[in-house]
C-alpha positions in Angstrom: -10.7 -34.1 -55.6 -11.0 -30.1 -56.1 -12.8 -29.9 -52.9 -9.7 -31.6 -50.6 -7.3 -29.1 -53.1 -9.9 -26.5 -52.1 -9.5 -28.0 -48.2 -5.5 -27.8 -48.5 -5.3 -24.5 -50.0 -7.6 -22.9 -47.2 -5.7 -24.7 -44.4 -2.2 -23.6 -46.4 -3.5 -19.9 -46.5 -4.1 -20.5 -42.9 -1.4 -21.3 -41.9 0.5 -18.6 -44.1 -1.3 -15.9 -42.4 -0.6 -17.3 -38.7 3.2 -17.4 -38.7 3.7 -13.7 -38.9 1.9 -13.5 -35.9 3.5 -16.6 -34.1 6.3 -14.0 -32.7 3.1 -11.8 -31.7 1.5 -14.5 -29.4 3.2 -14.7 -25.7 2.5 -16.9 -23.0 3.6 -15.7 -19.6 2.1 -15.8 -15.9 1.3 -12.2 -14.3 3.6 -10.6 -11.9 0.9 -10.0 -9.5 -1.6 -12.4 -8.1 -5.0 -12.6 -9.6 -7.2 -11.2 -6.6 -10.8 -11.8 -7.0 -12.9 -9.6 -3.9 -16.2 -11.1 -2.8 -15.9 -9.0 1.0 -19.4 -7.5 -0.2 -21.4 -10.5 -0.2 -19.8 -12.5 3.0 -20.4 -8.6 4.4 -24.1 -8.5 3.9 -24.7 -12.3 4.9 -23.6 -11.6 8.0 -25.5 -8.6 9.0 -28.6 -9.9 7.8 -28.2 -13.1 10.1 -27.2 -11.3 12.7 -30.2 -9.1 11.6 -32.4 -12.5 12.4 -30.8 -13.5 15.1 -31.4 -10.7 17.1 -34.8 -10.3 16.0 -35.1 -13.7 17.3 -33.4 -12.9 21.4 -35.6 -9.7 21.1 -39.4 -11.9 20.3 -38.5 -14.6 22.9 -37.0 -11.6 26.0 -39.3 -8.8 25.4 -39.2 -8.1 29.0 -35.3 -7.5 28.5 -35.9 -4.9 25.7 -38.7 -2.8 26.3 -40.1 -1.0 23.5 -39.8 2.8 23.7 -42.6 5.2 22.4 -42.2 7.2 19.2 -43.8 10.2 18.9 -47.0 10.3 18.0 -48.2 7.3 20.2 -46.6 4.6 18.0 -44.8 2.1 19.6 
């Protein structure tokens, strides 16, 4: 029995505390929209399969994109 009085007081003390700061405690939705920015990813995606792709036209044409010479006799 002292340990549901125990229970009961706690949750009474609880509840004591928490409606003081039931005025505190607001719901509302934001003025703005919540805008969330993944451009950076979708961005580097793409260049790295067009990256590829062009690697790939490049392997299977090399006679329409000759390679030029660096210095130092590097291709």
């Amino acid at each position: 029995m002292t340990e549901t009085i125990k229970k009961g007081a706690s949750l009474l003390g609880a509840a004591a505390l928490a409606v003081p700061l039931g005025g505190c405690i607001s719901l509302a939705a934001p003025e703005k929209p919540i805008e969330i920015n993944l451009n950076v990813k979708i961005e580097q995606e793409v260049v790295v399969r067009l990256q590829r792709d062009v690697e790939n036209i490049i392997n299977q044409n090399p006679q329409d994109f000759p390679q030029t010479k660096k210095p130092g006799g590097q291709p």
